[in-house]
C-alpha positions as CSV (number, residue, x, y, z in Angstrom):
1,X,-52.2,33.2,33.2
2,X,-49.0,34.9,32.0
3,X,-49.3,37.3,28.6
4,X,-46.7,34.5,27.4
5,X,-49.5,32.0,27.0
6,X,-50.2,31.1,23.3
7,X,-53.9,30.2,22.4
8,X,-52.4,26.3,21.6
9,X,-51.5,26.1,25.3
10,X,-52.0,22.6,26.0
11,X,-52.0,23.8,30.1
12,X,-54.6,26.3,31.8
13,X,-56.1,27.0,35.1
14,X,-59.2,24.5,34.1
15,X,-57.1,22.0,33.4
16,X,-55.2,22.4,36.6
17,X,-58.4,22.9,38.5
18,X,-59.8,19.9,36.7
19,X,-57.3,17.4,38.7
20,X,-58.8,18.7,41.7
21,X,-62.1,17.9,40.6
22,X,-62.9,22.1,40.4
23,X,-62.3,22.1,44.3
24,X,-63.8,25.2,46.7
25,X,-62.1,26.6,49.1
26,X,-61.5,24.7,52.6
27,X,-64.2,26.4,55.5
28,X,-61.7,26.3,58.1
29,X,-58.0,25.4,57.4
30,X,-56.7,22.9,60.6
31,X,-53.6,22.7,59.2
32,X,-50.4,23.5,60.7
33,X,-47.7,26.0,59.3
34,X,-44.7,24.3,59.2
35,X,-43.0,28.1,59.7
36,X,-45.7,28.8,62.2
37,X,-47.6,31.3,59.7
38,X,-51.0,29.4,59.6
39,X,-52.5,33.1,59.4
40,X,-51.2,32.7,55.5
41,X,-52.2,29.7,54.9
42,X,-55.6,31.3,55.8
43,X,-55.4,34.0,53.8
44,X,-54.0,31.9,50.8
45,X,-57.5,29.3,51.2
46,X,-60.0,32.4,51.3
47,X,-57.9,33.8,48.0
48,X,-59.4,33.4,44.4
49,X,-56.8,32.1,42.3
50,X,-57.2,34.8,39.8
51,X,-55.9,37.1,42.8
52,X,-53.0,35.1,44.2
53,X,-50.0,36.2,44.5
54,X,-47.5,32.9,44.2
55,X,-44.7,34.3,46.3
56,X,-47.8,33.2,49.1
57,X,-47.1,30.1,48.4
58,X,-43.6,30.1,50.0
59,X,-45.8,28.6,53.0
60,X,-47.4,26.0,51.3
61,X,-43.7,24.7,49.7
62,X,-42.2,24.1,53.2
63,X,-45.7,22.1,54.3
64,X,-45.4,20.3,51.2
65,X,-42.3,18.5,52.4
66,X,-42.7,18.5,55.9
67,X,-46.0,19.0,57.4
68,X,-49.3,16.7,57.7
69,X,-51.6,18.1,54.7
70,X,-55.0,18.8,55.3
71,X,-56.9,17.2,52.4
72,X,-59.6,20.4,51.6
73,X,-56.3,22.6,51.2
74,X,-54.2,20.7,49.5
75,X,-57.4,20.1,47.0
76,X,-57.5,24.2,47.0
77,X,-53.9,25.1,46.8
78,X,-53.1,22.5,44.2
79,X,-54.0,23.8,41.7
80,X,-52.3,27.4,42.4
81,X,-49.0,24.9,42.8
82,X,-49.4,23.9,39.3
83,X,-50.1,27.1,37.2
84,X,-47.0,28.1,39.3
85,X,-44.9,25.5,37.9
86,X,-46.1,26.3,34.6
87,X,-45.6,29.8,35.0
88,X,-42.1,30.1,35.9
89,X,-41.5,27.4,33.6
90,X,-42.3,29.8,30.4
91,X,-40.4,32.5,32.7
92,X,-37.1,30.3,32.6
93,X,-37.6,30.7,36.5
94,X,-37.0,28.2,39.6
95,X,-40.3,26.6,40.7
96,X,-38.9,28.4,44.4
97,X,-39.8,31.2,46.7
98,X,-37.3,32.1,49.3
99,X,-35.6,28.9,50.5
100,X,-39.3,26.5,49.5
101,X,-39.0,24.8,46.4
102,X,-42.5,23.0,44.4
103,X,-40.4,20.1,43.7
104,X,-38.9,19.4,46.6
105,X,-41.9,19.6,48.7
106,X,-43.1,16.9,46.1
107,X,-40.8,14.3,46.3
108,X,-39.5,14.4,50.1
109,X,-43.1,15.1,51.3
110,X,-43.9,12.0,49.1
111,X,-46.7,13.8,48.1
112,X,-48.4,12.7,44.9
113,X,-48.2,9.4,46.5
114,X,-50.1,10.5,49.8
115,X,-52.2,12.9,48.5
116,X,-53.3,11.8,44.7
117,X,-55.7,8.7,43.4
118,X,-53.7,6.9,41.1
119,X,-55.5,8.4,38.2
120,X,-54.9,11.8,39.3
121,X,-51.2,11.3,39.6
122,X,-51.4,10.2,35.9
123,X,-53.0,13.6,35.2
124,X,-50.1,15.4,36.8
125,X,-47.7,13.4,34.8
126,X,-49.1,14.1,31.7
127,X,-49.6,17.7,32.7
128,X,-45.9,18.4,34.3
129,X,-45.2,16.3,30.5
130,X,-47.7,19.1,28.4
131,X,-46.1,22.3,30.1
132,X,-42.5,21.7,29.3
133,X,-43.7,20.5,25.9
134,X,-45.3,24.1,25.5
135,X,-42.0,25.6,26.5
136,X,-40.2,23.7,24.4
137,X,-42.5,25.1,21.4
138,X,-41.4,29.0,22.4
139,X,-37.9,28.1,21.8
140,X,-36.9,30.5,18.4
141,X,-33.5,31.7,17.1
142,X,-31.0,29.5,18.7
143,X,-30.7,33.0,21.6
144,X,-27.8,33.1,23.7
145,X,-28.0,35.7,26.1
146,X,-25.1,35.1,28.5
147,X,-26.6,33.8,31.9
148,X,-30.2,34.9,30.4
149,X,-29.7,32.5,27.4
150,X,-33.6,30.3,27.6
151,X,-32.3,27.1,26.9
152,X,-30.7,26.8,30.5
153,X,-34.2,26.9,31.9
154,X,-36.2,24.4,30.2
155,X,-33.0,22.4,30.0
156,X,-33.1,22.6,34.1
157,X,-36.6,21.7,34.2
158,X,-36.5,18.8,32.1
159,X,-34.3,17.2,34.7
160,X,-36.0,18.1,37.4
161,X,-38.9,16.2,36.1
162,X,-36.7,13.3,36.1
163,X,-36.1,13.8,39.2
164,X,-39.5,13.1,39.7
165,X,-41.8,11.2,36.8
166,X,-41.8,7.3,36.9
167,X,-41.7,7.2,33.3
168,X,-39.7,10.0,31.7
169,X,-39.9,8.1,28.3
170,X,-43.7,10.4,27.3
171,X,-41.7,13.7,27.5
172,X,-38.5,12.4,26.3
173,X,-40.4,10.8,22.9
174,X,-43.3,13.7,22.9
175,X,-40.5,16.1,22.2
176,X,-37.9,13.8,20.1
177,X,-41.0,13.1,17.8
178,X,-40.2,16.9,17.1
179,X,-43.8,18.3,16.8
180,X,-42.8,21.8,16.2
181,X,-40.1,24.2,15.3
182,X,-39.4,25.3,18.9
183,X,-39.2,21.6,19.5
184,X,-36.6,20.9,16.8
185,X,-34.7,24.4,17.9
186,X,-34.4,22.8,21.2
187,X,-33.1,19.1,20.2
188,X,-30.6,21.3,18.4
189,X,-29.4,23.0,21.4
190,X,-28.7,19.8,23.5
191,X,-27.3,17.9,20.9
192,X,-24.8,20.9,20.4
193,X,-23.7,19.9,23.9
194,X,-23.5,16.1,23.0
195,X,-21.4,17.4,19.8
196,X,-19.0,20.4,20.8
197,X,-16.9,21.2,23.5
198,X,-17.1,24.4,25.3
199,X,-15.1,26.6,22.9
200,X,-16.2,25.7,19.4
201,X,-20.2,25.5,20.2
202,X,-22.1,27.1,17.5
203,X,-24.9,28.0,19.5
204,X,-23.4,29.3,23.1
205,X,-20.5,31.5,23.4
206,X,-17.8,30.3,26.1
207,X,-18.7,31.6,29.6
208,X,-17.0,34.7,30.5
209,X,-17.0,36.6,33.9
210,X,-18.7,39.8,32.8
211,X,-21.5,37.9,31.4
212,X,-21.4,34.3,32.4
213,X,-23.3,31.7,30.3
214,X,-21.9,28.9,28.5
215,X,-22.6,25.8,27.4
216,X,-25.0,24.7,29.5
217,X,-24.6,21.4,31.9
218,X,-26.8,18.5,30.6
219,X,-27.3,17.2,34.1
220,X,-28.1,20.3,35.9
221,X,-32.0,20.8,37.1
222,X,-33.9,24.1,39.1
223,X,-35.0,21.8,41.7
224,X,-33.7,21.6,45.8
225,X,-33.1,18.5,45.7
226,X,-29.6,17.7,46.3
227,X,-29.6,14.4,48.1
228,X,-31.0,12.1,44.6
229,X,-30.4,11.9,41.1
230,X,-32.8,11.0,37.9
231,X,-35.0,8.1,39.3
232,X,-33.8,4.4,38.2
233,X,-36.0,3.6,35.8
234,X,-35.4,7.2,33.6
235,X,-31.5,7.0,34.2
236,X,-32.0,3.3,32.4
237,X,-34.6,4.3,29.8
238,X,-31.7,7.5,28.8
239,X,-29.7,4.5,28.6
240,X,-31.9,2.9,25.5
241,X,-32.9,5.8,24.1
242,X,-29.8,8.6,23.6
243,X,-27.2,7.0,21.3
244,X,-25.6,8.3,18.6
245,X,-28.1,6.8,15.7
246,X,-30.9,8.5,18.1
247,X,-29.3,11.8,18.0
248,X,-28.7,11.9,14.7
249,X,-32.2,10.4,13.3
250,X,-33.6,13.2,15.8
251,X,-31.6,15.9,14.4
252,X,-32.6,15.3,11.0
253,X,-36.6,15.4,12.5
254,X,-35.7,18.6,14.1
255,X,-34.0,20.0,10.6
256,X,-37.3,19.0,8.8
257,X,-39.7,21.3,11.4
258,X,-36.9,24.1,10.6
259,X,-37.3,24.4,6.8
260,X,-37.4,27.6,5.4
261,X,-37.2,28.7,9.0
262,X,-34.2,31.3,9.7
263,X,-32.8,28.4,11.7
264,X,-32.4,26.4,8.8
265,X,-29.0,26.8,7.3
266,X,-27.3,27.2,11.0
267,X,-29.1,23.8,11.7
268,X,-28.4,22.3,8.7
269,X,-24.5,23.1,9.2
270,X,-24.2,21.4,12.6
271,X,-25.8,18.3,11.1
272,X,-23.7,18.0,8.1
273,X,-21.3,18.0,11.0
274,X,-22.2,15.1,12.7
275,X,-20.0,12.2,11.5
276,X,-17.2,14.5,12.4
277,X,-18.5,14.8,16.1
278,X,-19.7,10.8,16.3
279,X,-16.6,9.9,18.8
280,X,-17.4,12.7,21.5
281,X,-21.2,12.4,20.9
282,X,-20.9,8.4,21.5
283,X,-18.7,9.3,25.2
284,X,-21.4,11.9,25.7
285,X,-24.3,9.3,25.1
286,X,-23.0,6.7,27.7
287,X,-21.3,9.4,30.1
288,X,-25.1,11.5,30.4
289,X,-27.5,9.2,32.5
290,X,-24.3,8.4,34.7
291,X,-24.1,11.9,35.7
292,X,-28.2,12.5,36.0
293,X,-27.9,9.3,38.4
294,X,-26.2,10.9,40.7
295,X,-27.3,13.0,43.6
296,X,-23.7,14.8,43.8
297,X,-22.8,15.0,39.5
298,X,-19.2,16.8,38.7
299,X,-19.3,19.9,36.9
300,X,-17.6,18.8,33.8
301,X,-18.0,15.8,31.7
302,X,-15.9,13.1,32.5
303,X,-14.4,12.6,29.2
């Protein structure tokens, strides 16, 4: 696991291995290479994880969404897949190597579906729902780094797992319940977007061609997946549960986690501000799960 990993980690390689049932490598892989590398797949099944190197699993992405999986390697890889995930999730990286994406190998190789009991899907839901909850905790300081700032990252993420959970409403509550500082620095962050336009955001500069960055784009994700938006049932549940009296209930959550926190009296400002954003924040509110909806979303809001 990356140095990045704090002891109260809710995600590890056991718990990752755990969904596979601790699985042992495959003793002959009969899969095919969708690429026509099946040597790699054969030297990624006779790799300890602890050795892997994930750019390997380039191969496996493509087979993902394409190829027929053989069971014993798909039980092996797994796994690897997941820490992965988790991994360049902290990183503020694409779940991607080369032109394979984790993501997209899930949902247009129906995956989970195929390959997962029913009560091992619910595992990876609650584990995909854990590791962005552990990302959201390392948010600190508000940063804006131009096109490095962290909050485009997990804010990409986040909507590529609605891209892909039946039930986004875990997540969405898990971290609207605020149950950390990093938590409430990030509900912050998005609701800046909800609140201010490009120019007058107090948390990220305007984007400039020397450094790029921005205000970042509620509706974006880090996935391949450009033929589907947020799945039905999450683009109606965002419907319920991001109004204005939502926003505002959570920002005062997210103010209480900050106390006596150097965030405090920047957050606190931008909530005494709120009744004089409540128009824009209200288009914002019903304008959002349009825009996740769609497979193909403009680059601006509406509005």
């Amino acid at each position: 696991m990356s140095g990045r990993r704090r002891p109260s980690a809710r995600v590890s390689w056991d718990r990752a291995q755990e969904i596979m049932g601790y699985p042992e490598p495959p003793a002959r892989v009969t899969q095919s290479q969708f690429d026509g590398f099946g040597e790699k797949l054969v030297r990624l099944a006779e790799t300890p994880y602890e050795a892997m190197d994930f750019s390997d699993l380039w191969y496996y992405h493509h087979d993902l969404a394409y190829m027929d999986l053989q069971p014993a390697l798909f039980a092996y890889l797994f796994p690897a897949c997941l820490i992965d995930w988790y991994e360049t999730l902290l990183a503020n990286q694409d779940c991607s190597h080369g032109d394979s994406e984790f993501h997209y190998g899930l949902k247009h190789g129906n995956v989970l579906e195929k390959m997962l009991t029913p009560e091992q899907r619910q595992e990876v839901y609650d584990y995909f729902r854990d590791g962005l909850l552990d990302r959201l905790d390392d948010e600190a300081g508000f940063v804006y780094e131009g096109s490095k700032t962290p909050a485009y990252g997990w804010i990409a993420r986040l909507n590529s797992l609605g891209l892909l959970l039946p039930d986004i409403a875990p997540l969405w509550e898990g971290w609207w319940a605020v149950p950390s500082p990093g938590a409430g620095v990030c509900l912050f962050q998005y609701a800046s977007v909800l609140m201010y336009g490009e120019d007058d955001n107090p948390f990220f500069a305007p984007w400039t061609e020397t450094e790029g960055g921005g205000v970042p784009t509620l509706w974006t994700n880090d996935s391949q997946i450009f033929d589907a938006g947020w799945l039905p049932a999450n683009v109606e549940y965002l419907r319920m549960a991001l109004t204005p009296e939502a926003v505002e209930a959570g920002l005062e959550r997210a103010l209480a986690a900050l106390k006596k926190r150097p965030e405090e009296s920047k957050a606190r400002a931008v909530l005494d501000d709120f009744p004089n954003r409540a128009e824009l924040v209200a288009k914002c509110c019903e304008e959002l799960p349009d825009l996740l909806a769609m497979a193909d979303p403009p680059l601006e809001w509406p509005h």
